[in-house]
C-alpha positions, 0 to 999 in steps of 0.5 A, a space after each residue: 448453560 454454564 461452560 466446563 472451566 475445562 473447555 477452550 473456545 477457539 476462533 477464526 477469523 476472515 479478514 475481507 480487505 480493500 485496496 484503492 487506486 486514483 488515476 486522472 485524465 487530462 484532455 487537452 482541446 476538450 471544445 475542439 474534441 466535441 466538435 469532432 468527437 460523434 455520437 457513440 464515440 468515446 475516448 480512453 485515458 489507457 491504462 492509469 490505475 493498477 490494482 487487484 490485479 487488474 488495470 483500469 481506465 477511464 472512457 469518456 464520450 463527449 457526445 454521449 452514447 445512445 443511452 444519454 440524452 441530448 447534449 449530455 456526455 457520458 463517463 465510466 471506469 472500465 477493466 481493461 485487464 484481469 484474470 478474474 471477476 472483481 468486486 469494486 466501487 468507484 467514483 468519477 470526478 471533475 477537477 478545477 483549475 487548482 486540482 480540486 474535486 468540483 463535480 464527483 459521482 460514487 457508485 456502490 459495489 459492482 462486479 467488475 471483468 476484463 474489458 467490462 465497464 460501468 459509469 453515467 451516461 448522463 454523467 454531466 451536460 456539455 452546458 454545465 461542463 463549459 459554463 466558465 462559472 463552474 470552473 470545469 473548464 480552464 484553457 480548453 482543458 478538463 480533468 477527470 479523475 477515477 477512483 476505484 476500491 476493489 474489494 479482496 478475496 476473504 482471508 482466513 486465519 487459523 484457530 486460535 484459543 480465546 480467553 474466557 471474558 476477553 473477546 478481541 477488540 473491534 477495530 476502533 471507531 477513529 481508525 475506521 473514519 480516517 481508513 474512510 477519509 483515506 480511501 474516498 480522498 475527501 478534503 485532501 490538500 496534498 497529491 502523492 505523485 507515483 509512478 502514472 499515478 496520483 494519490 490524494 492525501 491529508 497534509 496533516 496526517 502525514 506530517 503527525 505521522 511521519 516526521 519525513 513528510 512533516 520536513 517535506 510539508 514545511 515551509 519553506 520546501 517545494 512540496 509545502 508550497 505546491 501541495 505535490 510529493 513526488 515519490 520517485 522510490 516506491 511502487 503505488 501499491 507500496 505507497 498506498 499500504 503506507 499511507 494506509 497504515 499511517 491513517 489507520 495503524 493497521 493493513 487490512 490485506 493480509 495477503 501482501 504481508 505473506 509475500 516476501 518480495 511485497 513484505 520487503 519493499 513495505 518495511 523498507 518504505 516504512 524505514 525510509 519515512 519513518 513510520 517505525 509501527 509499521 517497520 515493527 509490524 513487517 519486521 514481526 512478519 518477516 521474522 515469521 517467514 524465515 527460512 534457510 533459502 531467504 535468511 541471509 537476504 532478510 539478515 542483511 536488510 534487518 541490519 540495514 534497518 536497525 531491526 533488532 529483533 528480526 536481525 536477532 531471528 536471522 542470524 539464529 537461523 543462520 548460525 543453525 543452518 550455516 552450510 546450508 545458508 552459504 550455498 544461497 544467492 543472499 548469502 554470496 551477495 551478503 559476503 560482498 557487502 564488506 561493510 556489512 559482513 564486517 559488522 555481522 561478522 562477530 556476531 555470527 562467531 559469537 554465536 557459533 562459537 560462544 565463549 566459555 564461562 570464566 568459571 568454566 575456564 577456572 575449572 580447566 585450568 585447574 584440570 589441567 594444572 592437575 595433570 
């Protein structure tokens, strides 16, 4: 059946994104813990890993519970905060003396609620665990580490026309494998040190995308040597939408580039290691968010940013609403800032009061000689 050349096909579409977080648990004494540690008794790391807004722990039991078998210690992921039920994959490991994945468990998706768990109750026997040939175990110390991948609440976009003959393209293969290299943390070589937790990266990608990471990753700079990044400056969840854009060049949850604060932090993170796709994406967002109550504050830090664009955006919006504008927090805080006032300021005059044309100006001057 032929289409009318008349007709319009619209789409939506529903996006369904991922976020992923790794938390570690360090015990310290683990023989002496077995020796003390009973039957149906277990241990917990405390809250290391946030996200989907929901905290998550790990719980081991030494001695195993009345599920394992003789000998075998047991091992899960629990949710110990949420506000609602969460769909969610996860994995558990055991390091080594270098702080490599040595024994790993992955679970597929299951649903996740407050104080609720799921694990192995014959995760690894205690045997296998001491033996000091497998390398679990150095200076009565063993490390586990989780990592959980919460699947979001579907976000759906409205209508919009598509060009006969032109579908959108599909995500593309490379960025769906490194999106997959990213999430799992396989063959990492570089810990990201953030806030409680730690994040396990790629050197390479790093360095290929961000010229700020190639710098910390050469020779002959701490980080290259120890294979640790610390970043002190920016929340986990920044900090993995970052590197989540730098393995696959795209965010796939929309909904945190629809809050201002979140949009905010991302675009300054992006400016500060240097991946200018994702400033242009945040910066394309932001201009789409710009409202009378959020223009100065958004003015001040697309200026900050060399953010053309979006500075452009702002300051129409402020030219057009000044009254309005000057009686916001951000534009108190932006008069302030000397520095930066200094510099807007023509700008903003300009705008307000653009100059006449000289042609313009040959013609009054002749009006008025007239007279």
């Amino acid at each position: 059946m032929m289409r009318s050349t008349s007709s319009t096909v619209k789409e939506a579409v529903a996006k369904v994104g991922k976020e992923t977080g790794t938390g570690r648990f360090r015990i310290d004494g683990f023989s002496l813990l077995l020796q003390k540690q009973k039957e149906k008794e277990s241990i917990r790391s405390g809250p290391i890993i946030e996200i989907g807004g929901a905290k998550w722990d790990i719980e081991i039991w030494p001695a195993g519970d009345k599920n394992s078998r003789e000998g075998y210690v047991r091992a899960a992921v629990c949710c110990t905060s949420s506000k609602k039920r969460l769909t969610a994959s996860y994995t558990i490991s055991v390091l080594n003396a270098a702080g490599e994945i040595s024994l790993t468990k992955e679970d597929s998706a299951q649903e996740f609620s407050e104080k609720t768990g799921w694990g192995w109750s014959d995760y690894i026997s205690k045997a296998r665990l001491l033996d000091p040939a497998n390398g679990f175990v150095h200076n009565d110390v063993v490390v586990f580490e989780a990592s959980v991948t919460v699947v979001n609440d579907p976000v759906l976009t409205g209508a919009a026309p598509v060009a006969e003959g032109f579908p959108p393209a599909p995500e593309t293969e490379l960025a769906v494998n490194l999106g997959a290299l990213w999430t799992s943390g396989r063959r990492s070589d570089v810990v990201l040190q953030v806030a409680e937790e730690e994040l396990r990266a790629h050197g390479q990608i790093l360095a290929a995308r961000s010229p700020v990471f190639d710098r910390m990753l050469s020779a002959p700079m701490s980080e290259a040597i120890s294979g640790i990044i610390r970043i002190p400056d920016i929340s986990a969840k920044v900090l993995r939408l970052l590197c989540e854009f730098i393995y696959t060049d795209a965010i796939q949850d929309e909904a945190v580039l629809n809050e201002d604060g979140m949009l905010s932090e991302l675009m300054q993170a992006a400016a500060k290691y240097d991946v200018p796709g994702l400033v242009r994406l945040c910066a394309a967002k932001a201009s789409a968010r710009v409202r009378v109550a959020s223009a100065a504050e958004w003015l001040m830090l697309a200026s900050q940013l060399r953010a053309e664009p979006l500075k452009g955006h702002c300051l129409k919006v402020v030219t057009a609403n000044l009254a309005e504008v000057q009686a916001t927090e951000g534009w108190q805080r932006l008069t302030q800032d000397k520095q930066l006032f200094a510099e807007l300021g023509p700008e903003l005059f300009q705008l307000l009061s653009p100059p006449v044309p000289a042609t313009k100006r040959r013609r009054r001057e002749d009006e008025s000689s007239k007279r």
